[in-house]
PDB file with one MODEL, atoms N, CA, C and O in Angstrom:
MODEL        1
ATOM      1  N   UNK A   1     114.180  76.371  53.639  1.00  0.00           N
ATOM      2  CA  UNK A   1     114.838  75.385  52.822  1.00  0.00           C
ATOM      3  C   UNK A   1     116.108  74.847  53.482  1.00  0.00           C
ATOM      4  O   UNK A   1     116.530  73.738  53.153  1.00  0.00           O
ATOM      5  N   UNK A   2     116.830  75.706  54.545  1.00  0.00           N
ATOM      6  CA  UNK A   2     117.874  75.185  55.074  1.00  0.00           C
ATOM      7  C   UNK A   2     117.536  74.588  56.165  1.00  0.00           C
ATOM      8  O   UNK A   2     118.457  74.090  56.813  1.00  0.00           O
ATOM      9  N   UNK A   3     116.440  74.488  56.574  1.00  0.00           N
ATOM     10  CA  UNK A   3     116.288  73.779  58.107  1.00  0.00           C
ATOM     11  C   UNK A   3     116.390  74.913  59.261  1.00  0.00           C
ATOM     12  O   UNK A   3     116.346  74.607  60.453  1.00  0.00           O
ATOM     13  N   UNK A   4     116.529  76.219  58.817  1.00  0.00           N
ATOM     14  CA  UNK A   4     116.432  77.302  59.900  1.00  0.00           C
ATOM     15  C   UNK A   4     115.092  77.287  60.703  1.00  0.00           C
ATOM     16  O   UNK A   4     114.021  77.119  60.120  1.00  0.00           O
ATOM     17  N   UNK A   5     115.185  77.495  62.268  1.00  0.00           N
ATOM     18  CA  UNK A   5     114.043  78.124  62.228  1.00  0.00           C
ATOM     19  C   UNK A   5     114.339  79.332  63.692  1.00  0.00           C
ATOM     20  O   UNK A   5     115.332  79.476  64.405  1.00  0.00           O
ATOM     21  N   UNK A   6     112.820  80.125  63.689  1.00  0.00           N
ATOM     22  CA  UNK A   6     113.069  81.374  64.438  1.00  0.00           C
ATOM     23  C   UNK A   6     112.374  81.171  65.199  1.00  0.00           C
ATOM     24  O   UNK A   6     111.430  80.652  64.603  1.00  0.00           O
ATOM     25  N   UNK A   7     112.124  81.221  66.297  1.00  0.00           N
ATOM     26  CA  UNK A   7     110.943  81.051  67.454  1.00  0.00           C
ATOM     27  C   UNK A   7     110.927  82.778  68.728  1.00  0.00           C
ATOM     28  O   UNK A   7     111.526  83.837  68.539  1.00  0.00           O
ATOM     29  N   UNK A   8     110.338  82.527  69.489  1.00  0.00           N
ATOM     30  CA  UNK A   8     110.228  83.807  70.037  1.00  0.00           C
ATOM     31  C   UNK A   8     108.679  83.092  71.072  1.00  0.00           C
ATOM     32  O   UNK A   8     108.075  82.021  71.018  1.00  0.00           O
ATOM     33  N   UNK A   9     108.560  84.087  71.760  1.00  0.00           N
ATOM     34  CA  UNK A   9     107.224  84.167  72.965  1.00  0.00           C
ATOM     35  C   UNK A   9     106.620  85.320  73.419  1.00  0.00           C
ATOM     36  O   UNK A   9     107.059  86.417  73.764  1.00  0.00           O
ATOM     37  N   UNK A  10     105.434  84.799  73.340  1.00  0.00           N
ATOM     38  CA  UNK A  10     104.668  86.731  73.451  1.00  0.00           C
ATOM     39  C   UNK A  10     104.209  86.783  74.673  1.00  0.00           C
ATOM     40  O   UNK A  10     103.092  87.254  74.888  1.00  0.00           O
ATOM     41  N   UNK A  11     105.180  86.197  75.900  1.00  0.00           N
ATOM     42  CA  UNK A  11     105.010  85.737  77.082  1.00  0.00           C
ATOM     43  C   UNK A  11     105.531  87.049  77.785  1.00  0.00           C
ATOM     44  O   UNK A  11     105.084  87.397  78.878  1.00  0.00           O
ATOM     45  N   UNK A  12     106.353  87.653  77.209  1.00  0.00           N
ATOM     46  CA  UNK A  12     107.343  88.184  77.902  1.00  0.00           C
ATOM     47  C   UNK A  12     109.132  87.830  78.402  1.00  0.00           C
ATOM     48  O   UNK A  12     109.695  86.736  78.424  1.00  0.00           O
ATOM     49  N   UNK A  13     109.623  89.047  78.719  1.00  0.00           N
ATOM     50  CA  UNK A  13     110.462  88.257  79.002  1.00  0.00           C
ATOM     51  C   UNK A  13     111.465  87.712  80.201  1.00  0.00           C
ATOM     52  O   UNK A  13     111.015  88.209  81.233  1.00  0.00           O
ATOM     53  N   UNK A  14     112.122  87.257  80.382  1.00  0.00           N
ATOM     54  CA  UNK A  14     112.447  86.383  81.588  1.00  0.00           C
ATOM     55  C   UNK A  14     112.235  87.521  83.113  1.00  0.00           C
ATOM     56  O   UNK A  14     111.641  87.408  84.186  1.00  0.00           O
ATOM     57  N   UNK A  15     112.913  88.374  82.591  1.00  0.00           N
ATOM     58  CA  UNK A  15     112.965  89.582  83.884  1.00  0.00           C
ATOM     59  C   UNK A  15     111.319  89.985  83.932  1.00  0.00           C
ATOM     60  O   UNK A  15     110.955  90.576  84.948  1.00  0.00           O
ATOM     61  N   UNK A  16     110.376  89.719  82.964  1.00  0.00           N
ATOM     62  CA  UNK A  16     108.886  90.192  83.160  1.00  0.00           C
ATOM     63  C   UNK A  16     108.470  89.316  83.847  1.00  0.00           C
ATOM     64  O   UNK A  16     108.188  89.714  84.977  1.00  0.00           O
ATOM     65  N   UNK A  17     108.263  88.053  83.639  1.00  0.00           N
ATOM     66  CA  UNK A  17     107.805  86.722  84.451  1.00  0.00           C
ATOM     67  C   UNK A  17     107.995  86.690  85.737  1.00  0.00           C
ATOM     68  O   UNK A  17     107.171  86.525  86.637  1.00  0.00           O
ATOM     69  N   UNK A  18     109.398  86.898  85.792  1.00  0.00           N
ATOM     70  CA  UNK A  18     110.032  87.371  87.746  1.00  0.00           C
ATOM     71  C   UNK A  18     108.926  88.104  88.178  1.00  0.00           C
ATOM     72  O   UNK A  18     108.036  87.554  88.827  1.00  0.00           O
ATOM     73  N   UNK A  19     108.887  89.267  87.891  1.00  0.00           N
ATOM     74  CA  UNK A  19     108.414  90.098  87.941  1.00  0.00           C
ATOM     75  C   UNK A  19     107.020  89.458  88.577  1.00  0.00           C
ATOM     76  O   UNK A  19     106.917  89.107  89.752  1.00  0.00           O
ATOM     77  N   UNK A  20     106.050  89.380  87.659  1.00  0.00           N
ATOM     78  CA  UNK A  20     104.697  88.826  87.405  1.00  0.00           C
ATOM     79  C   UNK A  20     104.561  87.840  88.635  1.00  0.00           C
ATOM     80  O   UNK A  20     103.865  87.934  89.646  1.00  0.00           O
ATOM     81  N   UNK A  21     105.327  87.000  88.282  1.00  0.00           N
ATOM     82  CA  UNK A  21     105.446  85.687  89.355  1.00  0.00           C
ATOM     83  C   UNK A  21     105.064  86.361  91.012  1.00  0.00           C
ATOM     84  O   UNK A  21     104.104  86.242  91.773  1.00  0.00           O
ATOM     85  N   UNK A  22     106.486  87.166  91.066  1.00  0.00           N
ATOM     86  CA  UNK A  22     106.630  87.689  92.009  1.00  0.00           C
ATOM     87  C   UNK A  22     105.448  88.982  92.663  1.00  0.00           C
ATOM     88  O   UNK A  22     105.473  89.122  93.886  1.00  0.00           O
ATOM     89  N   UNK A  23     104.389  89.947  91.800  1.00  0.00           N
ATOM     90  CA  UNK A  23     103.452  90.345  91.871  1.00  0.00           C
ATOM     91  C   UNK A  23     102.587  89.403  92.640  1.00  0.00           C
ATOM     92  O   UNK A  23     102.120  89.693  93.742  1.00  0.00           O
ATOM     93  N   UNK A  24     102.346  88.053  91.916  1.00  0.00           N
ATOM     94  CA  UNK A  24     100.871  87.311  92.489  1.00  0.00           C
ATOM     95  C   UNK A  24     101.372  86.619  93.813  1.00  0.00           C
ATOM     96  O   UNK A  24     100.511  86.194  94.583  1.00  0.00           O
ATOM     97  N   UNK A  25     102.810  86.464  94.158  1.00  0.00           N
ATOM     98  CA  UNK A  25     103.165  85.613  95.584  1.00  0.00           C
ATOM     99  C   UNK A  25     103.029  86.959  96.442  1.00  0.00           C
ATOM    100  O   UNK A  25     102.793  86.739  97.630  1.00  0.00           O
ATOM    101  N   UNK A  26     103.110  88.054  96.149  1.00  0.00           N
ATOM    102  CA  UNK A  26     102.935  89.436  97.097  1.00  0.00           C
ATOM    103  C   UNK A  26     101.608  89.289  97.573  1.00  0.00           C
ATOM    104  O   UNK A  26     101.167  89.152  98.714  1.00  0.00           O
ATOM    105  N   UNK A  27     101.104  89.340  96.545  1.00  0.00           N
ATOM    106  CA  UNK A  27      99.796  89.702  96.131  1.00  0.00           C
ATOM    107  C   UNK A  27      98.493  88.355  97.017  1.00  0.00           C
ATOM    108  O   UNK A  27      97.358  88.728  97.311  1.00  0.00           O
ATOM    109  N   UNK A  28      98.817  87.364  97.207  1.00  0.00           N
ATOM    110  CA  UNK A  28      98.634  86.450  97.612  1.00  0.00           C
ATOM    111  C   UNK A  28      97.390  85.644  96.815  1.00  0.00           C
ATOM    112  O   UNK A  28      96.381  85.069  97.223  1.00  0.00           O
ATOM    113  N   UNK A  29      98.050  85.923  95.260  1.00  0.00           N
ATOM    114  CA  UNK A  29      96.761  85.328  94.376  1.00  0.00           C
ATOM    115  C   UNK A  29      96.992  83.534  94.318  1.00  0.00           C
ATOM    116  O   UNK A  29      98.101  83.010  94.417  1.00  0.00           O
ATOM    117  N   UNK A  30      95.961  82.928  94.176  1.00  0.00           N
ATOM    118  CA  UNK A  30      96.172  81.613  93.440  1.00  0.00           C
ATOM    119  C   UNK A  30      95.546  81.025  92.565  1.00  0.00           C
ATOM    120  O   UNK A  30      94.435  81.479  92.292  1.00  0.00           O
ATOM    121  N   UNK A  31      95.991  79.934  91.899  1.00  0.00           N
ATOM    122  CA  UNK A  31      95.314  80.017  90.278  1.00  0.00           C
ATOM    123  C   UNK A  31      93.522  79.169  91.378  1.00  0.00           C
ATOM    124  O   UNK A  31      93.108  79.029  92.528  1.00  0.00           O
ATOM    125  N   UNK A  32      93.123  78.874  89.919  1.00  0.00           N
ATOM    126  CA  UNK A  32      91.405  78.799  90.659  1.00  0.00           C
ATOM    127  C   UNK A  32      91.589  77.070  90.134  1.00  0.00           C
ATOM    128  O   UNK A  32      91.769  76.872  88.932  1.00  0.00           O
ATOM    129  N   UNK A  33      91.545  76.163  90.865  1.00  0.00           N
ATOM    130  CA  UNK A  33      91.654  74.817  90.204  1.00  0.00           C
ATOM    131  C   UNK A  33      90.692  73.754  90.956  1.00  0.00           C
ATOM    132  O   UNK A  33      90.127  73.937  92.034  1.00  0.00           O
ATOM    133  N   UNK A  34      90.646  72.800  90.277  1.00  0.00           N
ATOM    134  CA  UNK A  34      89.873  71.779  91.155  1.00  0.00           C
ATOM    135  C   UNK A  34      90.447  70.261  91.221  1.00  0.00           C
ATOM    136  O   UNK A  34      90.764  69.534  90.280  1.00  0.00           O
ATOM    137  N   UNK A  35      90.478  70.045  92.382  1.00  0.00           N
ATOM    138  CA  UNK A  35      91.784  68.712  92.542  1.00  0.00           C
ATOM    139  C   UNK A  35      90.611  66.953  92.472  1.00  0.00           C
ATOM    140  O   UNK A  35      89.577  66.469  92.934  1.00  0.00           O
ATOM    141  N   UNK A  36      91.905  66.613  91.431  1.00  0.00           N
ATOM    142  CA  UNK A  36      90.444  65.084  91.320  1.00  0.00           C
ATOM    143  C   UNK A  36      91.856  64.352  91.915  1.00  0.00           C
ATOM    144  O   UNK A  36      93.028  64.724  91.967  1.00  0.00           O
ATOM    145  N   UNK A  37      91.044  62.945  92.397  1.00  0.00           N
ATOM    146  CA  UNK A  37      92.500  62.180  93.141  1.00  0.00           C
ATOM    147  C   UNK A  37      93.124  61.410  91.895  1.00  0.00           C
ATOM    148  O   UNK A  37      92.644  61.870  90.859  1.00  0.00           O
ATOM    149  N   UNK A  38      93.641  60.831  91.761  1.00  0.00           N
ATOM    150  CA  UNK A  38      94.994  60.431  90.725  1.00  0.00           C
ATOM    151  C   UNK A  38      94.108  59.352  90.244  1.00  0.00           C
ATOM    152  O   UNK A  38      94.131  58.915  89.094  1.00  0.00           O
ATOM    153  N   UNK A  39      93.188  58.875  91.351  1.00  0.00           N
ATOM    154  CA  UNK A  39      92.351  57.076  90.825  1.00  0.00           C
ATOM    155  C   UNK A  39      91.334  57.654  89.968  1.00  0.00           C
ATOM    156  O   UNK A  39      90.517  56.850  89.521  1.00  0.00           O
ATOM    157  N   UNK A  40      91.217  58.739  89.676  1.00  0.00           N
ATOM    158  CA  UNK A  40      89.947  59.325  89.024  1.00  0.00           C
ATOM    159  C   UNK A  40      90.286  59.952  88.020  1.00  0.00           C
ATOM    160  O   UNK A  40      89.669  60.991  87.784  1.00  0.00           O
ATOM    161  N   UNK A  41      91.565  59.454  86.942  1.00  0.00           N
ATOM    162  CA  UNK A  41      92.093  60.476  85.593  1.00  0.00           C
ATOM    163  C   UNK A  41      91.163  60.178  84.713  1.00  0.00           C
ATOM    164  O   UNK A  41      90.784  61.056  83.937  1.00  0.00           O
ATOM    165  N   UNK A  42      90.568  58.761  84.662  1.00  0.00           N
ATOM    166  CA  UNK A  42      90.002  59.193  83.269  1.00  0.00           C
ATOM    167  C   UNK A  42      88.743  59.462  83.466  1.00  0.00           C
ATOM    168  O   UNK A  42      88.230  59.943  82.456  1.00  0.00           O
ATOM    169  N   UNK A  43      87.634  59.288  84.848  1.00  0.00           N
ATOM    170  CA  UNK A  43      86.472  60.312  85.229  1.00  0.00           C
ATOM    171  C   UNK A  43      86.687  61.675  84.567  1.00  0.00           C
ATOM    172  O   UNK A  43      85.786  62.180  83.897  1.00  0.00           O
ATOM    173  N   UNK A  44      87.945  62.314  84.755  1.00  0.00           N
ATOM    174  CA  UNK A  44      88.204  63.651  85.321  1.00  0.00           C
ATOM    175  C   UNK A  44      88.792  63.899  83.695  1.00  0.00           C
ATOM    176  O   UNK A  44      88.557  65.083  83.450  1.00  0.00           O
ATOM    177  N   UNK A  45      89.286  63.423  82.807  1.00  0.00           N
ATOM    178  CA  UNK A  45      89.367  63.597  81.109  1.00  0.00           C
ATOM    179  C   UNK A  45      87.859  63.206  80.547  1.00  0.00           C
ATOM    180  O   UNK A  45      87.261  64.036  79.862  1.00  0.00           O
ATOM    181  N   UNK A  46      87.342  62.107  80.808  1.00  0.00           N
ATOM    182  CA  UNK A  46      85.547  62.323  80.691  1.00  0.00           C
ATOM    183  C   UNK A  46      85.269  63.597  80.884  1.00  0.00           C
ATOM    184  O   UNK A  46      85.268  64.396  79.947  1.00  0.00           O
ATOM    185  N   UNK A  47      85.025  63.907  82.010  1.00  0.00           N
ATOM    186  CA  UNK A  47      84.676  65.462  82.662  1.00  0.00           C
ATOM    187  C   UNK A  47      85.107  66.102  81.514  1.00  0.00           C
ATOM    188  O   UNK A  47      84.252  66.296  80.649  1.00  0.00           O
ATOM    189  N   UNK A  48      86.291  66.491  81.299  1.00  0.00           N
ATOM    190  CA  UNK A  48      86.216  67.740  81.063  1.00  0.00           C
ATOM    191  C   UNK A  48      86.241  67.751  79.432  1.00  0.00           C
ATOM    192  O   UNK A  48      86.276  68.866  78.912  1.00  0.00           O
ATOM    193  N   UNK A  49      86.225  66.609  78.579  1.00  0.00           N
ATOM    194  CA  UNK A  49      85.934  66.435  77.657  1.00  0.00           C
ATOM    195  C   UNK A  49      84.428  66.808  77.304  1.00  0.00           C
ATOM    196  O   UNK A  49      84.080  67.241  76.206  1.00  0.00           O
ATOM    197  N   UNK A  50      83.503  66.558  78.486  1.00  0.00           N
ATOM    198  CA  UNK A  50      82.296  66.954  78.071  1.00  0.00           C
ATOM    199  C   UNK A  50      81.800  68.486  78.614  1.00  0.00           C
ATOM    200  O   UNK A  50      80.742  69.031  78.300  1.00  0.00           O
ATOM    201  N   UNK A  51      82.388  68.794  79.120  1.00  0.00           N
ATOM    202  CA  UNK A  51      82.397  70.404  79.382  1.00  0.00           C
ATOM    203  C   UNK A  51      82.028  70.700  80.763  1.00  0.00           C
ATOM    204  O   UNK A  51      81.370  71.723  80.953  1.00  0.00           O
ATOM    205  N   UNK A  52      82.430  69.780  82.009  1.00  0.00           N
ATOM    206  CA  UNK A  52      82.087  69.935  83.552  1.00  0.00           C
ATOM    207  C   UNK A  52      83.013  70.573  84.123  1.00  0.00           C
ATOM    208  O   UNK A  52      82.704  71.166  85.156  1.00  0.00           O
ATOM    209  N   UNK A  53      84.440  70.654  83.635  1.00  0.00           N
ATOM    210  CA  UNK A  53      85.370  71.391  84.778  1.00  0.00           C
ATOM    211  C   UNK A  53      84.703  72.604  84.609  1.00  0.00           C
ATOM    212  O   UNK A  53      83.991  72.845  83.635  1.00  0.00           O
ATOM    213  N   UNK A  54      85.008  73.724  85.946  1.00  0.00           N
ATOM    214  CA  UNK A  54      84.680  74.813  85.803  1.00  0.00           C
ATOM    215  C   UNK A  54      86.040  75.577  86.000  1.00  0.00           C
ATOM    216  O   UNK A  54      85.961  76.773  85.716  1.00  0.00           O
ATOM    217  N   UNK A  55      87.181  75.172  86.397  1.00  0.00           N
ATOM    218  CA  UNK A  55      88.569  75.060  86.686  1.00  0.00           C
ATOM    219  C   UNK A  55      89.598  74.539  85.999  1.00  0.00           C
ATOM    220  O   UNK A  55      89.299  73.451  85.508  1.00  0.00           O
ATOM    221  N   UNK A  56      90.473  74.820  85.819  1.00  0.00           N
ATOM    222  CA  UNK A  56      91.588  73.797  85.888  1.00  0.00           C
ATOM    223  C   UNK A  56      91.793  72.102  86.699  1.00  0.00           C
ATOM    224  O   UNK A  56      91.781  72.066  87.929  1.00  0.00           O
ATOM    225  N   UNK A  57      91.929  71.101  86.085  1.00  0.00           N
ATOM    226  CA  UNK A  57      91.459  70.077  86.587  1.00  0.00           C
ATOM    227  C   UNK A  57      93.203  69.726  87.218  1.00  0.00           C
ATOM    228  O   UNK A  57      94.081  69.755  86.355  1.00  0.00           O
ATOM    229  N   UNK A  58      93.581  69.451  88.502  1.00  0.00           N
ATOM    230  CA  UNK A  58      94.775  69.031  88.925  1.00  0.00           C
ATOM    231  C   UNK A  58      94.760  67.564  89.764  1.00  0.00           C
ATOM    232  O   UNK A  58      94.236  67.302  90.847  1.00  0.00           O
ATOM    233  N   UNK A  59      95.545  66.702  88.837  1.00  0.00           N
ATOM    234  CA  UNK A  59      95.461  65.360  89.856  1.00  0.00           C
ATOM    235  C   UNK A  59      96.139  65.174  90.659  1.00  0.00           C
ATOM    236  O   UNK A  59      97.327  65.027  90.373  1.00  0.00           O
ATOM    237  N   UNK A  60      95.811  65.112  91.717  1.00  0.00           N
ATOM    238  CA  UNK A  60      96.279  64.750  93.316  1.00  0.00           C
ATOM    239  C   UNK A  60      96.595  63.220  93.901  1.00  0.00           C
ATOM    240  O   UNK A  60      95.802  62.304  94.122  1.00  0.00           O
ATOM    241  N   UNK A  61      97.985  63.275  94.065  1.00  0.00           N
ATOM    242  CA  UNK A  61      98.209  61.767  94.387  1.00  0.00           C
ATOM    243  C   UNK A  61      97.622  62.035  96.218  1.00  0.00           C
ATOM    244  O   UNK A  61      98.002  62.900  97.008  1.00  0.00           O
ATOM    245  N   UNK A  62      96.610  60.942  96.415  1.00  0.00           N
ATOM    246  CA  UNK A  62      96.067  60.675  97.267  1.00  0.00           C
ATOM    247  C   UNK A  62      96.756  61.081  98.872  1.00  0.00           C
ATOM    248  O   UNK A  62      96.280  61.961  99.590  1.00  0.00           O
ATOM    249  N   UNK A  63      97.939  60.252  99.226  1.00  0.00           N
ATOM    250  CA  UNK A  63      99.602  60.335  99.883  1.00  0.00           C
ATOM    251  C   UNK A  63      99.792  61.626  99.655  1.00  0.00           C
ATOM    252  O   UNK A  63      99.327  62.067 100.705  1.00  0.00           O
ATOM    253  N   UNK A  64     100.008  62.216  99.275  1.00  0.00           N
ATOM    254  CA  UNK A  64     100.577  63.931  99.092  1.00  0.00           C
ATOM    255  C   UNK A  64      99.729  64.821  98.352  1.00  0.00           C
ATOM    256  O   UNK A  64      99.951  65.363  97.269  1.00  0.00           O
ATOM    257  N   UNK A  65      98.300  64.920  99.416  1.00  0.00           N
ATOM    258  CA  UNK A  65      97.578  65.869  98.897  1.00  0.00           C
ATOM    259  C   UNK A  65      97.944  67.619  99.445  1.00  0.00           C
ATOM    260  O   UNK A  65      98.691  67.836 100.399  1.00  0.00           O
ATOM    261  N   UNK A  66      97.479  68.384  98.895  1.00  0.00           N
ATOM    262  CA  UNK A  66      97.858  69.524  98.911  1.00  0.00           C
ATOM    263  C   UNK A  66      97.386  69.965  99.769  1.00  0.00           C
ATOM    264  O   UNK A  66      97.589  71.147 100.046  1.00  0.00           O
TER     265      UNK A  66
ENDMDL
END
C-alpha cells in the first residue's frame, strides 16, 4: 500500500558469480551458441519462434565477427 517493494536473486551472490565466472574462464568452458549475421534477425526470430535454434541464437555484425 505504500509503494514498498523487496526484491532479492536466487542467483547468488556477487562474491559467488566471481567465483563461478571465474571457475568456467579456468575451466575453459563456453556457452554453446549459434551466430546468425545481423542481416538475418528476423530469419533468425522466425527460427526460433518455430522451434529450430538448437542454441542460443547470437547476432553477429558481419565487420566484427567473432
Amino acid at each position: 500500500m505504500k509503494g514498498a517493494k523487496i526484491g532479492g536473486s536466487a542467483i547468488g551472490s556477487p562474491q559467488q558469480i566471481e567465483d563461478m565466472l571465474a571457475l568456467a574462464a579456468d575451466s575453459g568452458l563456453h556457452p554453446w551458441i549459434q551466430q546468425r549475421p545481423m542481416q538475418d534477425a528476423n530469419k533468425a526470430v522466425v527460427d526460433m519462434e518455430g522451434g529450430k535454434a538448437r542454441y542460443r541464437y547470437v547476432l553477429v555484425n558481419e565487420s566484427q565477427k567473432l
